[in-house]
PLY file of the C-alpha trace (Angstrom):
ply
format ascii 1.0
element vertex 450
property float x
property float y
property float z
element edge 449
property int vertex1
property int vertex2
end_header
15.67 -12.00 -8.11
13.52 -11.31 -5.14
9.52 -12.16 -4.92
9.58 -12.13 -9.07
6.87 -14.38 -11.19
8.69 -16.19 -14.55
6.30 -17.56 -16.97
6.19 -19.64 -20.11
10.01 -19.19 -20.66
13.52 -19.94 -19.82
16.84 -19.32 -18.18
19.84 -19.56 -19.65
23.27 -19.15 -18.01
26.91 -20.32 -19.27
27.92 -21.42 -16.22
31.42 -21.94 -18.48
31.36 -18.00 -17.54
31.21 -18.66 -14.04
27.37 -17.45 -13.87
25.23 -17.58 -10.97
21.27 -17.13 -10.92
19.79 -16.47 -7.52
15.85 -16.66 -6.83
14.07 -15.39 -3.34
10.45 -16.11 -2.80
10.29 -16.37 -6.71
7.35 -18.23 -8.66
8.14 -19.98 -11.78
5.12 -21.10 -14.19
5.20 -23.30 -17.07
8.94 -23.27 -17.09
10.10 -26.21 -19.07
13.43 -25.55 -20.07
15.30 -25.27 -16.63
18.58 -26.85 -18.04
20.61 -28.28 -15.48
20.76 -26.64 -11.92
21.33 -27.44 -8.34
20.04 -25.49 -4.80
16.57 -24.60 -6.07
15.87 -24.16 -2.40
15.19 -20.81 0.08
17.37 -18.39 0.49
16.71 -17.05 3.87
18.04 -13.22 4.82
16.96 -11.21 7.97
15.47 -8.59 5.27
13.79 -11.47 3.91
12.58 -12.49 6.92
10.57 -9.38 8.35
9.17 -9.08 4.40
7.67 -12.60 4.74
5.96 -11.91 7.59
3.95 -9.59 5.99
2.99 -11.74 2.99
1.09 -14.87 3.02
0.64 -18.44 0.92
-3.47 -18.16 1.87
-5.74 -17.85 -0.63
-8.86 -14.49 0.14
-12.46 -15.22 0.35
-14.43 -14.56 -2.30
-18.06 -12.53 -2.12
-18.89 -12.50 -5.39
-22.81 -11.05 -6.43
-24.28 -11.19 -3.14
-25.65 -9.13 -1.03
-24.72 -7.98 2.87
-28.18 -7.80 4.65
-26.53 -6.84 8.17
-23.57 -4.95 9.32
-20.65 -6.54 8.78
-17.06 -6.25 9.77
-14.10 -7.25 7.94
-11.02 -8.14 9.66
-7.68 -9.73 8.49
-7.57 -13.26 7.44
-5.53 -14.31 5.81
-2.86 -16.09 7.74
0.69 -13.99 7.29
3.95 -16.04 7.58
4.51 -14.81 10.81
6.08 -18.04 12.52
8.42 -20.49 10.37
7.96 -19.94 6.99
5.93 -22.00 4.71
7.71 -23.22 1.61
7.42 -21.88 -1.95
6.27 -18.28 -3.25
4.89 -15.88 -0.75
2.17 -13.18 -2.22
1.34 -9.83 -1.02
-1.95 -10.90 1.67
-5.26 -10.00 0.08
-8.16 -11.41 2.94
-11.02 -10.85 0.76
-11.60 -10.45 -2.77
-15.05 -8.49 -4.03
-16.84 -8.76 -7.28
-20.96 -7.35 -7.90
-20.76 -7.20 -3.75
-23.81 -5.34 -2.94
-24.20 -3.58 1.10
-27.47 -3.28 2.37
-26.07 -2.04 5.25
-22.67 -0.48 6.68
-19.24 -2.24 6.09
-16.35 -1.97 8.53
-12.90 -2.65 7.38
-10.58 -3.16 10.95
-6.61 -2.31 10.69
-4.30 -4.38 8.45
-7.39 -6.04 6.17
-6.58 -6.17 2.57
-9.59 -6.17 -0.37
-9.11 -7.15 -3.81
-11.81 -6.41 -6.38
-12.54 -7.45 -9.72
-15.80 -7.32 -12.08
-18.44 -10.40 -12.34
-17.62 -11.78 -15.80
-19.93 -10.25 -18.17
-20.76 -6.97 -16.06
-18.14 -5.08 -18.89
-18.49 -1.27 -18.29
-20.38 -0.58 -15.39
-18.65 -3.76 -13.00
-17.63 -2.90 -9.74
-16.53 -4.62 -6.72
-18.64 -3.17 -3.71
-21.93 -0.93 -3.83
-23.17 1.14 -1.69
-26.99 2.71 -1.38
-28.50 5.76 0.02
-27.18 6.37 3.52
-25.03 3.14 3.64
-20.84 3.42 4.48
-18.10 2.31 3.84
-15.63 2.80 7.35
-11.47 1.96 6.46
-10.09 2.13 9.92
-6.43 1.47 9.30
-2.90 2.40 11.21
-0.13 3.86 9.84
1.65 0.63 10.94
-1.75 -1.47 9.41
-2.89 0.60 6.65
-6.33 -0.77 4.81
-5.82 -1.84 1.29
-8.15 -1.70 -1.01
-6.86 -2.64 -4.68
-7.85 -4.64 -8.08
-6.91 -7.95 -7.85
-4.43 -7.95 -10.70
-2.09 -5.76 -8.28
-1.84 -8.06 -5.98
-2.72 -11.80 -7.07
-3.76 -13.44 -10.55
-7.06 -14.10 -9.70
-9.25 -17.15 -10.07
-7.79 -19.28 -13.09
-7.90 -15.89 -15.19
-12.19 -15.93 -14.77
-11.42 -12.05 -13.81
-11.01 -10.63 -16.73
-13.02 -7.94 -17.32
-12.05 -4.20 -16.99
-14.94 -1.65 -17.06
-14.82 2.37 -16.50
-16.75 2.24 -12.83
-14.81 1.73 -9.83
-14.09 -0.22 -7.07
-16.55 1.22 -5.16
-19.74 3.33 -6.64
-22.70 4.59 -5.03
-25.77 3.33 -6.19
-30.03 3.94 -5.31
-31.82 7.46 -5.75
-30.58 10.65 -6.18
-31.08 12.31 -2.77
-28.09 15.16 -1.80
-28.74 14.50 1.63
-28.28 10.96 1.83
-25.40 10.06 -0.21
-23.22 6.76 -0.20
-20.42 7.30 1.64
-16.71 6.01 2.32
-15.41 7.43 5.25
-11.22 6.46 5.46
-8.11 6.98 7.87
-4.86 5.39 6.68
-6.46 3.74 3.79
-3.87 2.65 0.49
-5.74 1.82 -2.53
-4.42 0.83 -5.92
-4.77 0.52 -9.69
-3.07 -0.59 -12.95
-2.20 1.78 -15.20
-5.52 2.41 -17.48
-7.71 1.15 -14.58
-11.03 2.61 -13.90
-11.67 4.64 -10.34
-11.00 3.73 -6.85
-14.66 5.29 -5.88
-17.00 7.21 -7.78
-20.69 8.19 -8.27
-23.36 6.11 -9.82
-27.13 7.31 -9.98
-26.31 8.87 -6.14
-24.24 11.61 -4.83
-21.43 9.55 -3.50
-19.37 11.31 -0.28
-15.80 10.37 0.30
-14.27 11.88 3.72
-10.80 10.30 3.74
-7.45 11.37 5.71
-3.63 10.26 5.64
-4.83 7.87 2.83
-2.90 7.29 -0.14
-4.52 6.88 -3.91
-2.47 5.45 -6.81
-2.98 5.56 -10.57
-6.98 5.72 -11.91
-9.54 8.27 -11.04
-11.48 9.43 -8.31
-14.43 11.68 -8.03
-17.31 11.36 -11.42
-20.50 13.67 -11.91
-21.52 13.81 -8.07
-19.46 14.09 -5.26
-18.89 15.90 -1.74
-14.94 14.72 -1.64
-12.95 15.45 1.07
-9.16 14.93 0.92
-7.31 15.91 4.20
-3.28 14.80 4.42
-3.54 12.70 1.28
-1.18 11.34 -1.31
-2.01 11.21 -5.26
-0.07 9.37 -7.26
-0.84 9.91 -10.88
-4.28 9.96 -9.86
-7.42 11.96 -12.14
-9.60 13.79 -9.99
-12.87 14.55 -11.57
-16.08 16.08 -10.62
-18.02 18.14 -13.50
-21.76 18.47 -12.30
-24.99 20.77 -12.09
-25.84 19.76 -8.49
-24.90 23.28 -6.21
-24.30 20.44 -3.20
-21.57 19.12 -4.43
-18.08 19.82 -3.41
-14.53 18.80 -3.50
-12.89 19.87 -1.01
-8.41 19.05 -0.69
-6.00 20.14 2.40
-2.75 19.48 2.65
-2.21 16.66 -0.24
0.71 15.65 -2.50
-0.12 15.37 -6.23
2.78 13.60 -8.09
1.78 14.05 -11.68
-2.12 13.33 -12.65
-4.72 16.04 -13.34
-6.95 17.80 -11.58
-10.39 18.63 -13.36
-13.22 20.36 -11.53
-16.16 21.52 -14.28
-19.20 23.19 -13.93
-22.63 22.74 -15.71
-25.01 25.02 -13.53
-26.99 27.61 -15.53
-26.25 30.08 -12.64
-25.60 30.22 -8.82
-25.75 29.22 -6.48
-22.60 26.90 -7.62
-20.58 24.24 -6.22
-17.72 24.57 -4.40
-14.88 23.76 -4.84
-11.37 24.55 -2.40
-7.44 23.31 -2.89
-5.48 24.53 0.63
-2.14 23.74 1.69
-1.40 21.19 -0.88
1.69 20.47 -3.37
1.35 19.82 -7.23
3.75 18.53 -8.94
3.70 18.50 -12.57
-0.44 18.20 -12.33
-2.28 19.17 -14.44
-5.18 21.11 -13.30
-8.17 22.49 -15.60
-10.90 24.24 -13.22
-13.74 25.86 -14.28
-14.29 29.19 -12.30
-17.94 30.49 -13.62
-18.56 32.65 -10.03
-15.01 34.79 -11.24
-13.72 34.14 -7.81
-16.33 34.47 -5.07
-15.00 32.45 -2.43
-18.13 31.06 -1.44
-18.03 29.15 -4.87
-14.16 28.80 -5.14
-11.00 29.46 -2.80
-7.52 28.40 -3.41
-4.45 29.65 -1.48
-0.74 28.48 -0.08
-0.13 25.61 -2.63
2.84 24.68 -4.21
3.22 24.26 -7.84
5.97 23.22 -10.22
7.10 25.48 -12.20
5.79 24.95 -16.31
3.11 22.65 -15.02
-0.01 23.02 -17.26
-2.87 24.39 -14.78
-5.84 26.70 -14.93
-6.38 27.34 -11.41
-7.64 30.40 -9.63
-4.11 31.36 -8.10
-4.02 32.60 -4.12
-1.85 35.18 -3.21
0.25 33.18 -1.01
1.01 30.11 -3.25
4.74 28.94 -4.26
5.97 28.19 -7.35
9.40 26.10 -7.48
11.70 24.41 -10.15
12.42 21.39 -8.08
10.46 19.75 -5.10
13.28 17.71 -3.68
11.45 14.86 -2.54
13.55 12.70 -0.35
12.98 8.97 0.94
12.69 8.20 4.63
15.87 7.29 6.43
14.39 4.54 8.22
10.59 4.03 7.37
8.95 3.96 3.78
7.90 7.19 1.69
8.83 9.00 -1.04
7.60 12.47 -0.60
9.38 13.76 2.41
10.56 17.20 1.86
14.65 18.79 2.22
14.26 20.53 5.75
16.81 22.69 5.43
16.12 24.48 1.71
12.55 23.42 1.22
10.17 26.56 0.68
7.21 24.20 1.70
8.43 24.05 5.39
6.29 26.23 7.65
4.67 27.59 4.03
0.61 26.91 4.78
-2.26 28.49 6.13
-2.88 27.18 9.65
-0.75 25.65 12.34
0.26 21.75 12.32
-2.47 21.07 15.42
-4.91 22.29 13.98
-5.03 20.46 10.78
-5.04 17.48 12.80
-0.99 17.06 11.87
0.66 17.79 15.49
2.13 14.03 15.22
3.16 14.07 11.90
5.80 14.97 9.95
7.28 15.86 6.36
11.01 15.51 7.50
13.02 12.22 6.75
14.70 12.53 9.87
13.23 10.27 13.09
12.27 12.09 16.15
10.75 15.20 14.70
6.86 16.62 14.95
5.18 19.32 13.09
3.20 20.26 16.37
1.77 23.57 16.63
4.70 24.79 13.88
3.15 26.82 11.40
2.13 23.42 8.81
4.22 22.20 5.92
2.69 22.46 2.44
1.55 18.95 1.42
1.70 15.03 2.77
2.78 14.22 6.42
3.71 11.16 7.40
3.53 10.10 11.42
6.42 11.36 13.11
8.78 8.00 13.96
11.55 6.65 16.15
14.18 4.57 14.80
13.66 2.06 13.48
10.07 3.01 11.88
7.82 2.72 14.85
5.44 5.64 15.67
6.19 7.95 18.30
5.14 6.72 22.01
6.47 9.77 24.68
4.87 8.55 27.09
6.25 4.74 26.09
2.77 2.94 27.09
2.94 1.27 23.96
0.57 2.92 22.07
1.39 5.36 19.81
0.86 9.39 20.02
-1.37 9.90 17.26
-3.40 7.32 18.41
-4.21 8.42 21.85
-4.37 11.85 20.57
-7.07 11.11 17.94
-7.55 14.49 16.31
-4.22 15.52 16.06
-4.64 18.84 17.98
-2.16 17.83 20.55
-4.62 18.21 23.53
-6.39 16.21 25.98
-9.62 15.60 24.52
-12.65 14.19 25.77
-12.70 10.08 25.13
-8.94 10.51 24.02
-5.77 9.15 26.38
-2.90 11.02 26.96
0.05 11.12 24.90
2.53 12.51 27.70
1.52 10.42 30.60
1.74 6.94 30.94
-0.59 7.61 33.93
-3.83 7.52 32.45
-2.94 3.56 31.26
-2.61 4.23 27.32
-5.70 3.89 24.90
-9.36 5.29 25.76
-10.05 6.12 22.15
-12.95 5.14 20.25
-14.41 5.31 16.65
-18.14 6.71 16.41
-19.60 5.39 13.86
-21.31 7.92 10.88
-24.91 8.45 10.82
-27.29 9.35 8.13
-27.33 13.16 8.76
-25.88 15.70 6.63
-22.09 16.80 7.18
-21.13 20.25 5.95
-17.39 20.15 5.41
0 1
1 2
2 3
3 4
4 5
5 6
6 7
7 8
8 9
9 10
10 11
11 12
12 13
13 14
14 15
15 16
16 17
17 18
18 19
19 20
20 21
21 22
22 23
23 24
24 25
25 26
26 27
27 28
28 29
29 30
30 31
31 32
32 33
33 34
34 35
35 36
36 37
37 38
38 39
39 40
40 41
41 42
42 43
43 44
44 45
45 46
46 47
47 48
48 49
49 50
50 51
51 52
52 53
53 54
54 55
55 56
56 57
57 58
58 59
59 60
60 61
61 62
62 63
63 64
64 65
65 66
66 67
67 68
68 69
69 70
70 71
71 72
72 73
73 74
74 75
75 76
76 77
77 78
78 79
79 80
80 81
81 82
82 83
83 84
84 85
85 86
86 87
87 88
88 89
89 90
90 91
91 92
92 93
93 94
94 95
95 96
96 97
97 98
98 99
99 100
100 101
101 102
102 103
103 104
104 105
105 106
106 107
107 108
108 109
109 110
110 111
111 112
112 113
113 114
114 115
115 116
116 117
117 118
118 119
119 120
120 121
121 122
122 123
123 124
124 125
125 126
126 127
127 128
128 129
129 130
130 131
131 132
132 133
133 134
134 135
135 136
136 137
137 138
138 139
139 140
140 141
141 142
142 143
143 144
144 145
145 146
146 147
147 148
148 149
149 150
150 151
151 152
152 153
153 154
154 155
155 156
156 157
157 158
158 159
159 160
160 161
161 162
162 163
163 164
164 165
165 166
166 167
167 168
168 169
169 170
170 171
171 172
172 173
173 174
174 175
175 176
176 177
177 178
178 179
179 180
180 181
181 182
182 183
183 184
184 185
185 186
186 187
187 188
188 189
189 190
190 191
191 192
192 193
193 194
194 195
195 196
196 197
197 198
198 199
199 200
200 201
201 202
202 203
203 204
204 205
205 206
206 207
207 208
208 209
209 210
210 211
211 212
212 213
213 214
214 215
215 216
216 217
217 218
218 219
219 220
220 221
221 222
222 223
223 224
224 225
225 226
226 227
227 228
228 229
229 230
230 231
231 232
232 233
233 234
234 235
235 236
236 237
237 238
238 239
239 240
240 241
241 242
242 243
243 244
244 245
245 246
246 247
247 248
248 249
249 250
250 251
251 252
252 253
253 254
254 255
255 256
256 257
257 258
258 259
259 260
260 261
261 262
262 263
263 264
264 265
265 266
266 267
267 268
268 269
269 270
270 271
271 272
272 273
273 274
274 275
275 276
276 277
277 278
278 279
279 280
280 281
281 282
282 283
283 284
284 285
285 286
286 287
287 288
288 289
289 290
290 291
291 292
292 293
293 294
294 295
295 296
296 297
297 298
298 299
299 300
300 301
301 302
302 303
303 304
304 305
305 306
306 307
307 308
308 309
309 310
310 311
311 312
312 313
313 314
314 315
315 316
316 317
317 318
318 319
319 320
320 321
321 322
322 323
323 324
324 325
325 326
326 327
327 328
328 329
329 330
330 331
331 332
332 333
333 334
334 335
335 336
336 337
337 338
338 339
339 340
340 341
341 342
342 343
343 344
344 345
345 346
346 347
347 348
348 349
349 350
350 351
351 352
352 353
353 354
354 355
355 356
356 357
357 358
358 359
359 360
360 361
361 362
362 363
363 364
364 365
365 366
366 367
367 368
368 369
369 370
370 371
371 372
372 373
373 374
374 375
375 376
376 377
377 378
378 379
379 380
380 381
381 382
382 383
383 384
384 385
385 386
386 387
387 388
388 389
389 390
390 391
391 392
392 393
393 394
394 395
395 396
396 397
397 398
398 399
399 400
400 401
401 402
402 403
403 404
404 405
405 406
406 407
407 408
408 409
409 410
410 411
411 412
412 413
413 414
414 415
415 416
416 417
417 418
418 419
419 420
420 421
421 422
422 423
423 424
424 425
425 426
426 427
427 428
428 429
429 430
430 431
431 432
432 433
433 434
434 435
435 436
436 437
437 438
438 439
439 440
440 441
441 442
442 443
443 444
444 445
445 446
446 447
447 448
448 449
């Protein structure tokens, strides 16, 4: 067994039988009945090995009901086991851990840093882990080599002495302060994982304010996302069994999805406005499989309200959605693991209906370095784009895509993903120009029209 907790019980083995029991970076708790054993000690593999470097024995800080008065950046922590390893159980590395965290002012999560959240003790329904007011973000600036994470606790770690116990219907993070359209909370997020539990509440969602969510090559599993008032954007995401929501009045709203992967879930997108104008609401590009989708559709169609067009859906899947005349409809999605990187949701090159199905070319959805092939070496570039999820496009063995080898990655010199020399970007094909020249410009409070 292989980075495995074992509580309150026991182990038995006939070792008359000739059996053997192996543990690797295993905890055992209130084990009292061990029996007789020998070689309780590490068993150290080169698999092993590059796994522990990534996990840590250090414990996060805690920011529990206070309240950021300044800008603050969050960087990693939390010491991983990079040199020789530390005995006993390794965890997954969570740097920080939220609870009732209030931001009076931006918050800046660098590459690699890892947030836990959890509810003050007593907050019940409404508890969340960090809230944002009018105008005030949220930035995840992750890598696809150091994503962000941004999880409950209970994913993760057991918390503090099982004080953490509560589990409300808000979210990890929730908007808070007045009701203005034009200066909503926002979380702005590149390469950004976040996680629930199964019955879990909602990554991010409204509360008293419009909340806007702008996130790309991000990946959302289990719980909701969205609420009563959102402007969502969703570009080269991945949903796994995630509810999106958003059932309002307010004709600013929008929800806006390109080229995602839903993997089960439901979609629900519900309209209260006595008349027009409406919200609007637009699915492009993106693959559904077996999601459920319920979408209101009081405009009958008008495109300025409602468009929809090249998705993929599976077939029998339980959906009310405006159809588009170029969307596909298959029996089997074939998802396929990468050959030498992680991911679930690559697609079957050579039969796959989704290859070179969308609406735009690769560059200009951003996706020139990415890919939805399992194989290493291959980019979507200006190719007509793939239905769905990319990944970055990799060389073996799972390291991003350097042509120009000046050891920083394509898609990182070429920032937007359209392939081109940019202004402030590096270039991708030249090792000339000295690698990175890329920088990150911060959101202001004005209002962004998606």
């Amino acid at each position: 067994m292989s980075s495995s907790e074992i509580k309150e019980d026991f182990i038995w083995l006939n070792h008359n039988l000739g059996a053997n029991f192996f543990l690797t970076n295993s905890l055992l708790v209130a084990m009292t009945n061990t029996g007789t054993h020998t070689g309780l000690a590490n068993t150290f593999t080169t698999d092993l090995s590059a796994q522990l470097k990534k996990k840590t024995t250090y414990p996060p800080l805690i920011y529990s009901n206070l309240t950021l008065a300044v800008e603050t950046t969050f960087s990693p922590q939390a010491q991983r086991d990079f040199d020789v390893p530390d005995r006993g159980f390794h965890y997954d590395a969570l740097d920080y851990a939220f609870g009732g965290l209030n931001a009076g002012t931006n918050v800046v999560f660098t590459a690699g840093t890892a947030i836990g959240w959890f509810e003050l003790p007593g907050s019940s329904g409404p508890g969340y882990g960090l809230s944002l007011p009018n105008d005030v973000t949220a930035m995840f600036t992750g890598t696809a080599t150091l994503p962000c994470v941004f999880a409950r606790y209970s994913t993760v770690q057991e918390g503090v002495n099982g004080h953490w116990k509560d589990k409300g219907w808000l979210a990890g993070i929730r908007s808070t302060g007045t009701m203005i359209t034009n200066r909503p909370s926002r979380v702005v997020a590149q390469f950004l994982h976040s996680y629930l539990p199964a019955g879990g509440p909602c990554h991010f969602r409204d509360y008293n304010n419009m909340l806007r969510v702008t996130a790309n090559h991000s990946e959302f599993y289990v719980g909701n996302l969205g609420g009563y008032n959102t402007q969502s954007s969703y570009t080269n995401c991945l949903f796994d069994r995630i509810y999106l929501v958003n059932n309002t009045s307010v004709s600013t709203a929008w929800f806006i999805l390109r080229n995602t992967t839903h993997y089960g879930g439901w979609i629900d997108f519900g309209h209260s406005e006595s008349g027009p104008p409406y919200w609007f609401s637009s699915i492009v590009d993106c693959a559904f499989d077996g999601t459920a989708i319920t979408m209101g559709n009081p405009s009958g169609g008008n495109p300025l309200y409602v468009f929809n067009d090249f998705n993929a859906y599976l077939v029998g899947s339980n959906n009310t959605i405006p159809a588009g005349p170029n969307d596909i409809n298959v029996g089997s999605f074939g998802w396929m693991s990468g050959w030498s990187r992680p991911g679930r949701f690559f697609l079957p090159w050579t039969t796959s209906p989704l290859v070179d199905g969308g609406s735009t070319t690769a560059d200009q959805r951003g996706l020139f370095h990415f890919t939805t092939s399992p194989s290493d070496g291959m980019k979507e570039e200006d190719s007509q784009v793939d239905i769905g999820y990319h990944y970055v496009a990799v060389d073996w063995p799972d390291i991003p895509m350097d042509e120009d080898q000046d050891g920083t990655p394509d898609y990182i010199e070429d920032a937007n993903g359209n392939g081109i020399l940019d202004s402030g970007e590096a270039r991708w094909d030249d090792a000339s120009d000295s690698g990175l020249r890329v920088w990150i410009t911060r959101p202001t409070s004005g209002s962004i029209v998606p």
